[in-house]
C-alpha atoms as a printed R data frame, in Angstrom:
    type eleno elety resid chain resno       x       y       z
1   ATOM     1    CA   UNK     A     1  94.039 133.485 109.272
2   ATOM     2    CA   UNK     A     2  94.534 137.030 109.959
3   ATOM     3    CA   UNK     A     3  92.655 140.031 107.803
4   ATOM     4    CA   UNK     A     4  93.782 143.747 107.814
5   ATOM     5    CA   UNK     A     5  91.172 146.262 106.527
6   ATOM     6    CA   UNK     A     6  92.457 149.310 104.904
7   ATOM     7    CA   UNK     A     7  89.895 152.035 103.936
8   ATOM     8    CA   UNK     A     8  90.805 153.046 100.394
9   ATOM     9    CA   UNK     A     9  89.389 155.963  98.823
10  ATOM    10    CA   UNK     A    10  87.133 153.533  97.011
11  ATOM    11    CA   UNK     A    11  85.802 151.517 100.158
12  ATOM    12    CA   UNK     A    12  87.388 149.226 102.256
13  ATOM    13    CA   UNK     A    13  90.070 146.895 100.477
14  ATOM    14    CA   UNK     A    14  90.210 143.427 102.679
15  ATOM    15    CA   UNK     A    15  93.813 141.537 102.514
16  ATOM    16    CA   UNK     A    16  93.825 137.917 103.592
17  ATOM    17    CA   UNK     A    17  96.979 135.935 105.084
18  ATOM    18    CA   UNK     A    18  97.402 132.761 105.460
19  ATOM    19    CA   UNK     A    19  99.739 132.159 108.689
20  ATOM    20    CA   UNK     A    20  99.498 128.255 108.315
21  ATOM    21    CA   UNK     A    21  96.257 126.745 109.028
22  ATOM    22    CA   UNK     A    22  96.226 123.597 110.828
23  ATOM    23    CA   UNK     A    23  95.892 121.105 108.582
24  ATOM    24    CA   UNK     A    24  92.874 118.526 109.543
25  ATOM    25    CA   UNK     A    25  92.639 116.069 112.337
26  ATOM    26    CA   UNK     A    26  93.749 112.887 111.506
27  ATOM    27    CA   UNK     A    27  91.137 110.162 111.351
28  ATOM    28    CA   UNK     A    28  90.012 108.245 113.462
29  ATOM    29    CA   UNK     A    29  90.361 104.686 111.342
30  ATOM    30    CA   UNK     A    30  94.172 106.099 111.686
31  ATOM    31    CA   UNK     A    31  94.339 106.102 115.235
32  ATOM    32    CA   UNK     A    32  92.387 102.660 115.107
33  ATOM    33    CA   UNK     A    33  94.918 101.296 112.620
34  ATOM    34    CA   UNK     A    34  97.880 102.816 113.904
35  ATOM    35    CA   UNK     A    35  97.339 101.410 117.090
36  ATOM    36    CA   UNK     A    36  96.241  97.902 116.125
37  ATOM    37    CA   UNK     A    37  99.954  97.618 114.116
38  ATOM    38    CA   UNK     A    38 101.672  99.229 117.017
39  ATOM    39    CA   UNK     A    39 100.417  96.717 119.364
40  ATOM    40    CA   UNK     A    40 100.966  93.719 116.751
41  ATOM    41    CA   UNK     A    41 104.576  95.148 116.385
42  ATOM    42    CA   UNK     A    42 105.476  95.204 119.970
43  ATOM    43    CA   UNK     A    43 104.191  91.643 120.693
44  ATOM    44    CA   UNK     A    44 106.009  90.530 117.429
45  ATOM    45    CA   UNK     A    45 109.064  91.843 118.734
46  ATOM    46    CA   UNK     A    46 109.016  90.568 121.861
47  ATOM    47    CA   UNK     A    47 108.559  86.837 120.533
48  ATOM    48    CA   UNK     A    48 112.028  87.664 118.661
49  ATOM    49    CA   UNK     A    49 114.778  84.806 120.418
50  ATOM    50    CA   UNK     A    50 116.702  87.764 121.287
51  ATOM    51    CA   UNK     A    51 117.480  89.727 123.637
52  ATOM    52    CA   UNK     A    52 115.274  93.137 122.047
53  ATOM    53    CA   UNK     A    53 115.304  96.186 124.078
54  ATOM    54    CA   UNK     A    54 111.943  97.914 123.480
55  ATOM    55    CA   UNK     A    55 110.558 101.342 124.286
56  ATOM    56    CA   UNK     A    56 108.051 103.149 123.658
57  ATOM    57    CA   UNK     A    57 107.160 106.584 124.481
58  ATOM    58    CA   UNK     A    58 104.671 109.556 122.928
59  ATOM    59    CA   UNK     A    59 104.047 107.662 119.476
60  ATOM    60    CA   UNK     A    60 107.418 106.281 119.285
61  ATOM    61    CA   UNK     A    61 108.667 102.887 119.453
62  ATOM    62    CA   UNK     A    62 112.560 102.074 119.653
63  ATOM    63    CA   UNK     A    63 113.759  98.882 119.391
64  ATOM    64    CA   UNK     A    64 117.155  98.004 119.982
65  ATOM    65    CA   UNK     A    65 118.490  94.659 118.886
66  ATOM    66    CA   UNK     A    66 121.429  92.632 120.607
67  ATOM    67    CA   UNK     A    67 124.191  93.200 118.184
68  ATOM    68    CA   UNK     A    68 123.641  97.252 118.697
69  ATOM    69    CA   UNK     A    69 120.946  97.723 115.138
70  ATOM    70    CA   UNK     A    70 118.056  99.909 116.017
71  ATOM    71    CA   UNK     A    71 114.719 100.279 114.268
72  ATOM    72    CA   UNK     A    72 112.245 103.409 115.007
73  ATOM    73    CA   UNK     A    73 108.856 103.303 114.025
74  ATOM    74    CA   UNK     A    74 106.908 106.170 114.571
75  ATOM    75    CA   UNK     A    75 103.369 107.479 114.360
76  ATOM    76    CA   UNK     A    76 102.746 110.694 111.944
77  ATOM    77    CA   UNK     A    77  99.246 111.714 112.933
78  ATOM    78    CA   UNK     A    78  99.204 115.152 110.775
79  ATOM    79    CA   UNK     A    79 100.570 112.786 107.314
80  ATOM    80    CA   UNK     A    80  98.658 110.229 108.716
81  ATOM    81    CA   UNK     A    81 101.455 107.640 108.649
82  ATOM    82    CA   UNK     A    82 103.760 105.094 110.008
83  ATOM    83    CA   UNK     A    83 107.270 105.943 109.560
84  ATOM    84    CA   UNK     A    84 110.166 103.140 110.175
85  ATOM    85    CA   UNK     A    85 114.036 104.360 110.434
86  ATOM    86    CA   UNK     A    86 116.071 100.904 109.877
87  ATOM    87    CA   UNK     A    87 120.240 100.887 109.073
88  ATOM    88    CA   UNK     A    88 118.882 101.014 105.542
89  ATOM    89    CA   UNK     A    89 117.158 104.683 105.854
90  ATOM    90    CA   UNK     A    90 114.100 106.022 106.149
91  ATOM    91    CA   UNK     A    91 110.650 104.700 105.202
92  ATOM    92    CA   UNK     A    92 106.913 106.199 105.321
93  ATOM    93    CA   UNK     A    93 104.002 104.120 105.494
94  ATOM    94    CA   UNK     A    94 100.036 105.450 104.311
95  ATOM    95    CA   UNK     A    95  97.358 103.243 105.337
96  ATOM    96    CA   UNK     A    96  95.264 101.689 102.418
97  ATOM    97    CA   UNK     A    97  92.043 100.921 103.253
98  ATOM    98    CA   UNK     A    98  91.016  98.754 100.105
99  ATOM    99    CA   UNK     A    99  93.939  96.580 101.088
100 ATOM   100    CA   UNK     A   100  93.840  96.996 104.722
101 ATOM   101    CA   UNK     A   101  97.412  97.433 104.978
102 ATOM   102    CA   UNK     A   102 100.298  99.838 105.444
103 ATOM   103    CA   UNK     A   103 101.442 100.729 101.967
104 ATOM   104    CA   UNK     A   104 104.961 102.598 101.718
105 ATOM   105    CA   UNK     A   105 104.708 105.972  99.879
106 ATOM   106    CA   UNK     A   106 107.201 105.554  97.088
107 ATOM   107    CA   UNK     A   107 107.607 101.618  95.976
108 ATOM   108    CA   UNK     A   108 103.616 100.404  97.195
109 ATOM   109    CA   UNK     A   109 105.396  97.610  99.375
110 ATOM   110    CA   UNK     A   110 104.157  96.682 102.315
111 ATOM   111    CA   UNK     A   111 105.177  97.203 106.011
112 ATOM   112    CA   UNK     A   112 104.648  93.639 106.893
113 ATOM   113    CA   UNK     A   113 106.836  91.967 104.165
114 ATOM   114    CA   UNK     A   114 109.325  95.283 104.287
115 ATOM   115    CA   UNK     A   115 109.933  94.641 108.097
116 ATOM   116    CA   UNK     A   116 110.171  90.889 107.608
117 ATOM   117    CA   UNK     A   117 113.345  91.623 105.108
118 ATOM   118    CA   UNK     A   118 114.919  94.471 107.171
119 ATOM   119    CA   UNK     A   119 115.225  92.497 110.386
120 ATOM   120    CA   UNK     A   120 116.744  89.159 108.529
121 ATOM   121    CA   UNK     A   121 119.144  91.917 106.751
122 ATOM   122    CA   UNK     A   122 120.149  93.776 109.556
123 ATOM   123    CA   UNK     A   123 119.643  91.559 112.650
124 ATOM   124    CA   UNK     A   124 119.667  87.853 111.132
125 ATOM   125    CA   UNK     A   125 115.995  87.164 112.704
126 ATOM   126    CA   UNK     A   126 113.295  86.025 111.179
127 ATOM   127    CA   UNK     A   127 109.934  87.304 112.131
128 ATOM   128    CA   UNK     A   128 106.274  85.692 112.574
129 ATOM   129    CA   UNK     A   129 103.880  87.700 112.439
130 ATOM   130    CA   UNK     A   130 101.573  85.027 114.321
131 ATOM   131    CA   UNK     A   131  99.106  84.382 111.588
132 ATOM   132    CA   UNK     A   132  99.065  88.336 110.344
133 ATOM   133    CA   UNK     A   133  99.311  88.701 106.985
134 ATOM   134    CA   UNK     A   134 100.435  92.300 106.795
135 ATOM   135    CA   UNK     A   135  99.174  92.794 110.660
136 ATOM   136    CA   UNK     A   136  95.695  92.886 109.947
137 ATOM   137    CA   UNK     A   137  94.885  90.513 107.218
């Protein structure tokens, strides 16, 4: 925030501008959460019978699948999110606490069952989530 002070003939006149405040530090049941499901992804993936590349670097996670498909997931501290990027677009993810799951933005579904479908669609495996029920249930 940045204030200029300009004496007026009638006193001092105070102007405010806003240069883009930093929005609040994400929680820390997001980090918690965000973590938990990126660990739960990563071993889910790797129990895939194929051949997954995996990597993960600075709150990213890119997995690359035998027949060339690749799925993103990222963290979004400042939305406080989980975003995946599959062959079928772009999808954000808002942890609901009453639920305890990742709920997407727009249609409510969740990121367990949403993944479950995108990697039969796109890659033809079928994913266990090893007793999850939408990774922390």
């Amino acid at each position: 925030m940045w204030r200029a002070y300009d004496e007026a003939a009638y006193g001092i006149v105070f102007s405010t501008i806003n240069l883009g405040e930093t929005p609040d530090m994400p929680s820390s049941d997001y980090y918690e959460q965000i973590e938990e499901t990126f660990e739960a992804v990563e071993v889910a993936l790797e129990s895939l019978p194929d051949d997954v590349d995996i990597r993960g670097a600075e709150g990213v996670i890119n997995a690359t699948f035998s027949n060339g498909v690749v799925f993103v997931f990222s963290r979004q501290p400042p939305a406080e999110q989980l975003w995946l990027a599959t062959p079928g677009g772009g999808f954000h993810y808002a942890w609901h606490e009453d639920t305890r799951t990742w709920r997407d933005t727009k249609s409510g579904e969740s990121f367990h069952d949403f993944l479950v479908e995108e990697l039969a669609t796109h890659t033809g495996l079928a994913l266990a989530w090893d007793n999850h029920e939408d990774i922390h249930g």
